[in-house]
N, CA, C and O atoms as a DFTB+ gen file, in Angstrom:
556 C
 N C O
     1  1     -12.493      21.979       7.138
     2  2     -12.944      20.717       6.575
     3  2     -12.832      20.786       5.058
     4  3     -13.403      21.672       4.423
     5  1     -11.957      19.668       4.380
     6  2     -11.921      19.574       3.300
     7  2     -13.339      18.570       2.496
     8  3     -13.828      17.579       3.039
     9  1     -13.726      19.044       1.330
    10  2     -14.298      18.243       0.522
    11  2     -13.763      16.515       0.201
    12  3     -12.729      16.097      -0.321
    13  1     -15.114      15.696       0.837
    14  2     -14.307      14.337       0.550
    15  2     -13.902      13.896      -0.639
    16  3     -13.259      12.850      -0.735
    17  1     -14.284      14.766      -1.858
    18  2     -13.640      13.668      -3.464
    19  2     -12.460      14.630      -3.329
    20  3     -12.091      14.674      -4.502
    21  1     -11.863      15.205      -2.841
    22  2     -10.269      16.062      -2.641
    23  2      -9.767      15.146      -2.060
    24  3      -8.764      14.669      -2.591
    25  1     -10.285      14.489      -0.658
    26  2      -8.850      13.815       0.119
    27  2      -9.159      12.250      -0.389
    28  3      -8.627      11.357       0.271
    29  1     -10.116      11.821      -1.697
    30  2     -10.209      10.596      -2.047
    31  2      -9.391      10.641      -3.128
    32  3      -8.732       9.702      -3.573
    33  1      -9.455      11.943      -3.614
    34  2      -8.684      11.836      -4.766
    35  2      -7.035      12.047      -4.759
    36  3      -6.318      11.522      -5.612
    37  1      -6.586      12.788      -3.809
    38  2      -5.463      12.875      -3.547
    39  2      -4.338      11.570      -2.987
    40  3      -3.192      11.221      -3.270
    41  1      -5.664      11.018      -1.826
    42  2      -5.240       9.560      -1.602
    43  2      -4.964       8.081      -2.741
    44  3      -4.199       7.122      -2.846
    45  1      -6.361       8.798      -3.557
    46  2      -6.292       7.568      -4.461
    47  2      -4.872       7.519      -5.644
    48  3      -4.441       6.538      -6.250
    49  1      -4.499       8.612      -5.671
    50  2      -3.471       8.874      -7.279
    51  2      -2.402       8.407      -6.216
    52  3      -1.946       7.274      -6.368
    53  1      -1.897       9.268      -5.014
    54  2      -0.916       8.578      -4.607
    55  2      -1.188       7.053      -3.923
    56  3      -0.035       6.628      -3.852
    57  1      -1.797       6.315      -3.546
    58  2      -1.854       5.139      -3.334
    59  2      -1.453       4.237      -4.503
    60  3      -0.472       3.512      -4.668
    61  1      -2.622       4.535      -5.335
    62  2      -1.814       3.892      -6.671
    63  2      -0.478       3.661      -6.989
    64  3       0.060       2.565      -7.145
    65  1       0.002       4.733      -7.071
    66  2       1.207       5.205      -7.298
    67  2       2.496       4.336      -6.511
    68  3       3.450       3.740      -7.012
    69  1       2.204       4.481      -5.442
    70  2       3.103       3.639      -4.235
    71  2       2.638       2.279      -4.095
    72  3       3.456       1.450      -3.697
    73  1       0.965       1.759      -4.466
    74  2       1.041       0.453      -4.506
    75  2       1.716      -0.225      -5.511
    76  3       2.429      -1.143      -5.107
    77  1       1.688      -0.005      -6.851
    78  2       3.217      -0.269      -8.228
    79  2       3.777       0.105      -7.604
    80  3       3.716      -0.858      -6.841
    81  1       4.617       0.979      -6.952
    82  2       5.680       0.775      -6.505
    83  2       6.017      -0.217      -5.691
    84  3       6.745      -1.111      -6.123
    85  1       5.407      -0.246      -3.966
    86  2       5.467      -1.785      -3.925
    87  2       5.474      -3.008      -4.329
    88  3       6.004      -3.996      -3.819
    89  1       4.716      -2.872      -5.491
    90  2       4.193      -4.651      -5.640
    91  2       5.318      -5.163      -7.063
    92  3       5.521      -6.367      -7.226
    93  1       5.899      -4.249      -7.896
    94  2       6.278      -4.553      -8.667
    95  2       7.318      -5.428      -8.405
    96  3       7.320      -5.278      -7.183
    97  1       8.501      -6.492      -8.679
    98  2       8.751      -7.485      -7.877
    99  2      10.711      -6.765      -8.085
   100  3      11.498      -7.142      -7.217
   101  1      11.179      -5.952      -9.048
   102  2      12.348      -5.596      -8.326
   103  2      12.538      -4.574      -7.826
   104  3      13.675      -4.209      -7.525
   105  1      11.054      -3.583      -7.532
   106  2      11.235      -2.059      -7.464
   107  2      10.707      -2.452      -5.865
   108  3      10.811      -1.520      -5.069
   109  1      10.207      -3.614      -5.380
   110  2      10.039      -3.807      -4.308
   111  2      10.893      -4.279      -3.276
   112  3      10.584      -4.817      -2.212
   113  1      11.911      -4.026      -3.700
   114  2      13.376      -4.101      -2.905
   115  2      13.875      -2.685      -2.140
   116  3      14.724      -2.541      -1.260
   117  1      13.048      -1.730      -2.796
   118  2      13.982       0.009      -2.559
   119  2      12.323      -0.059      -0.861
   120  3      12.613       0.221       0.302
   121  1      11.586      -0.269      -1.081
   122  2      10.470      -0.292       0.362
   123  2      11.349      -0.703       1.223
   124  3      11.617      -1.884       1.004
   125  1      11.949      -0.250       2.146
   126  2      12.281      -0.690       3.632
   127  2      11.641       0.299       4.329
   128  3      11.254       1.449       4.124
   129  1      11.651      -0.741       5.478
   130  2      10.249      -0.317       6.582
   131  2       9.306       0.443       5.925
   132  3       9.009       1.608       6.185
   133  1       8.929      -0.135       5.216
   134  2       7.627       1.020       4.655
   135  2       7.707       2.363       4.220
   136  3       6.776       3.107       4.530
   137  1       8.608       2.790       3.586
   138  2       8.875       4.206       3.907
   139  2       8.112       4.781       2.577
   140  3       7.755       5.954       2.690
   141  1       7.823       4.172       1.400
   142  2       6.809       4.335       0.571
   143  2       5.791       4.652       1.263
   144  3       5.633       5.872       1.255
   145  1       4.950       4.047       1.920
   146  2       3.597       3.951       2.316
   147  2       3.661       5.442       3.113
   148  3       2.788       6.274       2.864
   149  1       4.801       5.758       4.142
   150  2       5.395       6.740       4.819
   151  2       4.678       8.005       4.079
   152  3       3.821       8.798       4.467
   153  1       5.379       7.863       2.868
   154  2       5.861       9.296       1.832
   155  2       4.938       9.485       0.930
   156  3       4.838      10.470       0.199
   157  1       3.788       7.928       0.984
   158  2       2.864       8.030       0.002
   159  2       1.440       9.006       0.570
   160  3       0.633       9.685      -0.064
   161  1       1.599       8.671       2.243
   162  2       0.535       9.465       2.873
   163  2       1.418      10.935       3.442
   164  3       0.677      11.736       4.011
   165  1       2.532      11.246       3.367
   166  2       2.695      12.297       2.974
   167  2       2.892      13.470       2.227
   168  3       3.141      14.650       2.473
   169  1       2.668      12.656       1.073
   170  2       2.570      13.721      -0.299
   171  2       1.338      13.652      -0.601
   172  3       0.960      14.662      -1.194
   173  1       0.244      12.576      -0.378
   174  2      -0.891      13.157       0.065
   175  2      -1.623      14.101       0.661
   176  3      -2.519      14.807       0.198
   177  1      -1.107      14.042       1.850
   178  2      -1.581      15.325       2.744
   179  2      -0.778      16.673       1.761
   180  3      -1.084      17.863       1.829
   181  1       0.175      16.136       0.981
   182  2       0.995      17.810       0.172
   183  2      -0.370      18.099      -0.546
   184  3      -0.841      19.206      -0.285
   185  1      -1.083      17.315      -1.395
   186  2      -1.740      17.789      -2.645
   187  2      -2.497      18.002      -1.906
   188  3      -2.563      19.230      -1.857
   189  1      -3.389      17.455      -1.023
   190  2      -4.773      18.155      -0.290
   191  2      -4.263      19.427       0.197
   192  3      -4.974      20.391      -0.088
   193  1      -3.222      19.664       0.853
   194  2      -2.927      20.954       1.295
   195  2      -2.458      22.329       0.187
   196  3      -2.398      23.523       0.479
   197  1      -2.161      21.649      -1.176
   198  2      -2.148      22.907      -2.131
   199  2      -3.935      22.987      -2.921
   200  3      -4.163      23.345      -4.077
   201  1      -4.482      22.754      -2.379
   202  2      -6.132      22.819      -2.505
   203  2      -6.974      23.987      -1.773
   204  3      -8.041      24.582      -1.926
   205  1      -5.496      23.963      -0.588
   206  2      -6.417      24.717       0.418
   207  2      -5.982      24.442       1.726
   208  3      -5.469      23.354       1.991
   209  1      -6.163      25.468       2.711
   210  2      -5.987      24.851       4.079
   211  2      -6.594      23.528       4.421
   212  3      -7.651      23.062       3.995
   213  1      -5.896      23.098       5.111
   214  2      -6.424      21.565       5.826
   215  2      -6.089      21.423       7.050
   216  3      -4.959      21.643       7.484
   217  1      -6.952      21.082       7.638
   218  2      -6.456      20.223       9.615
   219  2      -5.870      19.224       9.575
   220  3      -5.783      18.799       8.424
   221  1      -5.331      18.520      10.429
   222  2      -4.953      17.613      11.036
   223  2      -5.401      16.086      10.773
   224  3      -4.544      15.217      10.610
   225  1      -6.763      15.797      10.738
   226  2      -8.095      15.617      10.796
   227  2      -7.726      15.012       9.138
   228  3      -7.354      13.845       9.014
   229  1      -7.819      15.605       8.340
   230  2      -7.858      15.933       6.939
   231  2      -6.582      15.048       6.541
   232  3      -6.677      14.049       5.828
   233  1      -5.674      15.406       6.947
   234  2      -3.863      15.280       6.107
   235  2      -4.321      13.994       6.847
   236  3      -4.350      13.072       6.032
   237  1      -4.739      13.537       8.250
   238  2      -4.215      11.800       8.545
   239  2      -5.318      10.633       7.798
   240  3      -4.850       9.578       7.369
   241  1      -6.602      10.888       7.706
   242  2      -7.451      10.179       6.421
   243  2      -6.566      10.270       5.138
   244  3      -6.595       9.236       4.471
   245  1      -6.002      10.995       4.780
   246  2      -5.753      11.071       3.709
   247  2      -4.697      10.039       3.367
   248  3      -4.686       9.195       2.471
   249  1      -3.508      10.417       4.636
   250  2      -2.914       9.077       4.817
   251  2      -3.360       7.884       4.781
   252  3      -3.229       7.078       3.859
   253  1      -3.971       7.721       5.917
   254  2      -4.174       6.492       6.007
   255  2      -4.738       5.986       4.843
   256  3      -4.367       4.900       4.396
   257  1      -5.723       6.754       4.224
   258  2      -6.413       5.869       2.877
   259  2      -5.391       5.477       2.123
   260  3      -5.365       4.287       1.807
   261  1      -4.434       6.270       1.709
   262  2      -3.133       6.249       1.048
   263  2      -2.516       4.857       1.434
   264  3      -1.916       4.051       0.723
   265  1      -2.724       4.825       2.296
   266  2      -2.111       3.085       2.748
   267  2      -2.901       2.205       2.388
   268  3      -2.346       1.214       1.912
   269  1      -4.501       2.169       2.449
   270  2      -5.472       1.266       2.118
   271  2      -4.926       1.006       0.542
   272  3      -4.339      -0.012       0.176
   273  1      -5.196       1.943      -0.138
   274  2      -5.405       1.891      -1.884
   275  2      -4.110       1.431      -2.071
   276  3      -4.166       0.772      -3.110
   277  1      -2.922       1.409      -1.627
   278  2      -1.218       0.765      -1.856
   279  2      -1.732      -0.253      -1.263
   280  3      -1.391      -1.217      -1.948
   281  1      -2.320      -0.594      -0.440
   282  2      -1.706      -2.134      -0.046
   283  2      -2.749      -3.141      -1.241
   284  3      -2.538      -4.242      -1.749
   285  1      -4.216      -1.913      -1.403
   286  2      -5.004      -2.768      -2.243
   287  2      -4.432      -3.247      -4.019
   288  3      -4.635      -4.190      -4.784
   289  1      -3.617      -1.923      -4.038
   290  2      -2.624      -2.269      -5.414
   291  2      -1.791      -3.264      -5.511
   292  3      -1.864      -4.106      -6.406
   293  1      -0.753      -3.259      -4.421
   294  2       0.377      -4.304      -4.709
   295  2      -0.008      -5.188      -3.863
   296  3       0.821      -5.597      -3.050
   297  1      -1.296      -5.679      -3.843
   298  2      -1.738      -7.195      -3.378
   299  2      -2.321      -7.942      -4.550
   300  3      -2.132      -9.119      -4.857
   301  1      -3.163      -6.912      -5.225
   302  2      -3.405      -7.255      -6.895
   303  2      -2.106      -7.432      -7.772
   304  3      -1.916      -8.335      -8.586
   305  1      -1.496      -6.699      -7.546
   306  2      -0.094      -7.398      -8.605
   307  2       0.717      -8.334      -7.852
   308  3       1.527      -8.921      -8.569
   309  1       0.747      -8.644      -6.668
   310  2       1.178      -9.817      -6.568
   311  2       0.696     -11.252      -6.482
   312  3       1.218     -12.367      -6.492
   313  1      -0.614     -10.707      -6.385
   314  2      -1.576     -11.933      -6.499
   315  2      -1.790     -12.420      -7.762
   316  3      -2.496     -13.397      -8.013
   317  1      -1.172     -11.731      -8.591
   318  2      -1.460     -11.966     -10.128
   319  2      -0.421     -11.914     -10.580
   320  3      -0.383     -11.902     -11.810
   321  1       0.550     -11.875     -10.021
   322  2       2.081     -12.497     -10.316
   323  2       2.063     -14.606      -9.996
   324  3       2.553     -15.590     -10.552
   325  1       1.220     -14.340      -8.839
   326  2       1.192     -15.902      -8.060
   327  2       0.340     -16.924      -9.253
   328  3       0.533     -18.072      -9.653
   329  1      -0.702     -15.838      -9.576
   330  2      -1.572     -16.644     -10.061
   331  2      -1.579     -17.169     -11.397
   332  3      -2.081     -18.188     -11.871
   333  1      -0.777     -16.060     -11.986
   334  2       0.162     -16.578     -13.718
   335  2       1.679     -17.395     -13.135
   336  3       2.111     -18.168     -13.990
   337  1       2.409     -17.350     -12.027
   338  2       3.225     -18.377     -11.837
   339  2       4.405     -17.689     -13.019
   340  3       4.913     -18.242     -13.994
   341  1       4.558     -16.528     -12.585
   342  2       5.744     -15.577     -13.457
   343  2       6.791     -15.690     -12.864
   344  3       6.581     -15.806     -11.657
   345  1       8.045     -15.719     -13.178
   346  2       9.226     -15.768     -12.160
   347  2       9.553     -14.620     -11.893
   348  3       9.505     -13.578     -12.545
   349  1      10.127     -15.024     -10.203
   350  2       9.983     -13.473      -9.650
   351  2      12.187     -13.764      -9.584
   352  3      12.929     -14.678      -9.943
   353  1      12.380     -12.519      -8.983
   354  2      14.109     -12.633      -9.107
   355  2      14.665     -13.659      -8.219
   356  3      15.675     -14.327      -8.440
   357  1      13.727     -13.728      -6.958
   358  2      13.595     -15.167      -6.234
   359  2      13.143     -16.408      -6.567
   360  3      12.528     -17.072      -5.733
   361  1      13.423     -16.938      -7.987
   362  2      11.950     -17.902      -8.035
   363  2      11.143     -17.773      -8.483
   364  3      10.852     -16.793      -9.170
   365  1      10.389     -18.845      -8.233
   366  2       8.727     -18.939      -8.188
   367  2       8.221     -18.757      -6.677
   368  3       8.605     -19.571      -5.837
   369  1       7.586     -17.975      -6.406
   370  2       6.527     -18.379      -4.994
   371  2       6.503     -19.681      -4.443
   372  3       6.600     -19.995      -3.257
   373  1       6.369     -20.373      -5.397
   374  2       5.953     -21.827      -4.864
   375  2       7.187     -22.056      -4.564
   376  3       7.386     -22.437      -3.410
   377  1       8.540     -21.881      -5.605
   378  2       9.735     -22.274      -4.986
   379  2      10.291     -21.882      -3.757
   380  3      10.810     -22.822      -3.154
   381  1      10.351     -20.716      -3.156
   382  2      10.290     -20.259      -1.979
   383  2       9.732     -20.113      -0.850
   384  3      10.165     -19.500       0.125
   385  1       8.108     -21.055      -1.042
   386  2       7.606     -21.535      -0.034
   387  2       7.968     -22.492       0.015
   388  3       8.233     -22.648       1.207
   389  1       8.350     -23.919      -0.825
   390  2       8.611     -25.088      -0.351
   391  2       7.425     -25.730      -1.335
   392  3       7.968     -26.532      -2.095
   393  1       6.126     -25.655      -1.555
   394  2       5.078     -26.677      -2.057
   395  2       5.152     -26.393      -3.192
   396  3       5.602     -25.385      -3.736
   397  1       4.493     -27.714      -3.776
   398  2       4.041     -27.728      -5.093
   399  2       2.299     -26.754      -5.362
   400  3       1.375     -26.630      -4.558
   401  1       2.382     -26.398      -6.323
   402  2       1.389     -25.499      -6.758
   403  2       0.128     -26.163      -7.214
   404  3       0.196     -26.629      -8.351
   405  1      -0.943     -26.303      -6.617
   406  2      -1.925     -26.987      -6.649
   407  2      -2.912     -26.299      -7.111
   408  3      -3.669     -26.752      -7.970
   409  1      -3.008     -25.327      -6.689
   410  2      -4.082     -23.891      -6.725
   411  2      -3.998     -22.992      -5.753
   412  3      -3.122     -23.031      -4.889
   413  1      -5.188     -21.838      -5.843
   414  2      -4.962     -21.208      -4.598
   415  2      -6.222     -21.300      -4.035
   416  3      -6.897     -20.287      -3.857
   417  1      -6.686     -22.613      -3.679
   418  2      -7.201     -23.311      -3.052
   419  2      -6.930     -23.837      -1.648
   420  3      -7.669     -24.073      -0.692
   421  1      -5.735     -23.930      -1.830
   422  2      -4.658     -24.528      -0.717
   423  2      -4.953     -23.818       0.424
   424  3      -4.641     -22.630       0.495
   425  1      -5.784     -24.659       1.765
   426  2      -6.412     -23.710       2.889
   427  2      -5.455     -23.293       3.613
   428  3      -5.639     -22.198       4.145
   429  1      -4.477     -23.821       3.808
   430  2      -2.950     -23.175       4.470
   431  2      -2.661     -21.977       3.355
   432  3      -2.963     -20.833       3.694
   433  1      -2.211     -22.149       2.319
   434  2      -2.186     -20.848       1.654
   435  2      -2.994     -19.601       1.645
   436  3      -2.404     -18.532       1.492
   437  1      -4.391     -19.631       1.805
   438  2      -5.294     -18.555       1.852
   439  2      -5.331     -18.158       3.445
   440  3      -5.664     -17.034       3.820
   441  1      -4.906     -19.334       4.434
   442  2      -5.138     -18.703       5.726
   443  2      -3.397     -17.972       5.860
   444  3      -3.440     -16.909       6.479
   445  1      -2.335     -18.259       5.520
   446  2      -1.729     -17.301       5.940
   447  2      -1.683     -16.422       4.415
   448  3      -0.495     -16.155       4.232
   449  1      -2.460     -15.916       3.344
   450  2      -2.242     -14.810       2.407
   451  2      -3.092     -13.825       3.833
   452  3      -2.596     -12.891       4.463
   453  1      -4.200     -14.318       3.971
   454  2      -5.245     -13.782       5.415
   455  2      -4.780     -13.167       6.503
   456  3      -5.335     -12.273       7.142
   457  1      -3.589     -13.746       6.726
   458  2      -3.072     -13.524       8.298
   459  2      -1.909     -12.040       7.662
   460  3      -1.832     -10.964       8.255
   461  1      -1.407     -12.263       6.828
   462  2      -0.094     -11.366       6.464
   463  2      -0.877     -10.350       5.806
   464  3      -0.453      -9.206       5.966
   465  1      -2.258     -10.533       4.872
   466  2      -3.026      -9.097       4.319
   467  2      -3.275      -8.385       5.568
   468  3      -2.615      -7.369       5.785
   469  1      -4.228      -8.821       6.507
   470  2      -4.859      -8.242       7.782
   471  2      -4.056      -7.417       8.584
   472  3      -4.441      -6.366       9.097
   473  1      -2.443      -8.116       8.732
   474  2      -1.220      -7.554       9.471
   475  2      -0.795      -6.302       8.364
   476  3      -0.668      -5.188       8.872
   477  1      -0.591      -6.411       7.024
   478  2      -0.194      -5.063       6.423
   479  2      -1.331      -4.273       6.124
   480  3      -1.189      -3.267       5.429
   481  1      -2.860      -4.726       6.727
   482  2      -3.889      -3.543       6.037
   483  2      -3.521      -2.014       7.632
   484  3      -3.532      -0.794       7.795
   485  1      -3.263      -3.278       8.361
   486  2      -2.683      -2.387       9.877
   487  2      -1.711      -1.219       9.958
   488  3      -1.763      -0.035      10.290
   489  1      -0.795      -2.086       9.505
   490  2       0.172      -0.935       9.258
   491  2       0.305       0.004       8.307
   492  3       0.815       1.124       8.345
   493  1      -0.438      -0.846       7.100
   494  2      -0.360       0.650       6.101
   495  2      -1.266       1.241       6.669
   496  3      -0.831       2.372       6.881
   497  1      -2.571       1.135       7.160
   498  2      -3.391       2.215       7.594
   499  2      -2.503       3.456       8.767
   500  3      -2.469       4.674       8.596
   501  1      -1.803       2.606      10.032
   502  2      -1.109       3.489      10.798
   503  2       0.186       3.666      10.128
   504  3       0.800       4.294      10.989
   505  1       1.027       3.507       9.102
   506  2       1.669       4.028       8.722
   507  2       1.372       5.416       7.315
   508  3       2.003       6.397       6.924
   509  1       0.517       4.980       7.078
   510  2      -0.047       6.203       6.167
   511  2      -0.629       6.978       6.769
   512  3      -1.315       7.611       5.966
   513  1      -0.779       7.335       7.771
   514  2      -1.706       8.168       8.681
   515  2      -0.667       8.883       9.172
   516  3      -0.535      10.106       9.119
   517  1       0.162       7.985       9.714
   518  2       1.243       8.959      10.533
   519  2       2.319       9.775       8.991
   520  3       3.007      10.762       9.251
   521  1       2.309       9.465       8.195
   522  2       2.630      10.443       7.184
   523  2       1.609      11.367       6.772
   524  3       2.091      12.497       6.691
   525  1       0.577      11.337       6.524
   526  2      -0.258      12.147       6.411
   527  2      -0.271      13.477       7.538
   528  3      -0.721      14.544       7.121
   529  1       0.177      13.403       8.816
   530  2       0.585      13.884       9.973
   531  2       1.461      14.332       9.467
   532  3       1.371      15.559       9.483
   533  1       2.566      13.886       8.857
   534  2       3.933      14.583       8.786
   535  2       3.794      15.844       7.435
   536  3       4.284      16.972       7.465
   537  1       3.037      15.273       6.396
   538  2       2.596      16.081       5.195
   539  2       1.666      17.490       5.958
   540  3       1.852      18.658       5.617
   541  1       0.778      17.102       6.911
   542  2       0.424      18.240       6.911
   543  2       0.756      19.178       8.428
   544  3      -0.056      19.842       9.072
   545  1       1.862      19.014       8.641
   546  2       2.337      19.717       9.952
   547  2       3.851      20.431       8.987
   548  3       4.589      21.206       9.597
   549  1       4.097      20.148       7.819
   550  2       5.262      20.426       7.474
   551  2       4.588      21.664       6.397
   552  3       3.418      21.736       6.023
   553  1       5.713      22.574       6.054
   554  2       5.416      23.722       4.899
   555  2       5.433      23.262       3.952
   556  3       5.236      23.931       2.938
């Protein structure tokens, strides 16, 4: 059993890390299938494991948090891309949804930001987990 400010802290630097990477709007082109989130909870489980032995147990929290703190990053920078109305290489948001920009008030807008956060808090959690698995089953 590892100490929890080790696998918070290991999670948290790389989450960070991979959430700018996600969210930034042309570096978020190189993410297919997630493979950030992948590599972010497996170099997680690396740094908890040069700390010290670790289980199984250990390396997949670590992941998975690793996915929490990325998705919590590049939802803040893109939400604050939306919300200054910056042009992205696509556009504007608004241009690529179709509406005019009213606020983000707009109850169709907050119910599907809702529906698509909830669906990636999922997968980054099981995709950072299952790297965290891979970080700590590997040398």
């Amino acid at each position: 059993m590892v100490a929890a400010w080790k696998v918070i802290l290991s999670a948290g630097v790389m989450g960070i890390l991979v959430g700018i990477l996600s969210g930034l709007p042309y570096l978020q082109y190189l993410n297919i299938c997630c493979v950030w989130i992948i590599a972010g909870g497996a170099l997680s489980a690396y740094l908890l494991k040069k700390s010290g032995k670790i289980g199984l147990v250990d390396g997949t929290f670590a992941g998975a948090f690793t996915g929490v703190i990325s998705l919590a990053v590049s939802a803040a920078l893109n939400l604050s891309l939306l919300w200054f109305h910056i042009e992205l290489p696509y556009g504007t948001i608004w241009q690529l949804v179709g509406v005019k920009p009213i606020g983000l008030g707009e109850p169709i807008i907050v119910v599907a930001f809702s529906i698509v956060f909830m669906t990636y808090m999922f997968l980054a959690i099981i995709l950072g987990a299952c790297g965290g698995v891979i970080g700590t089953i590997t040398k």
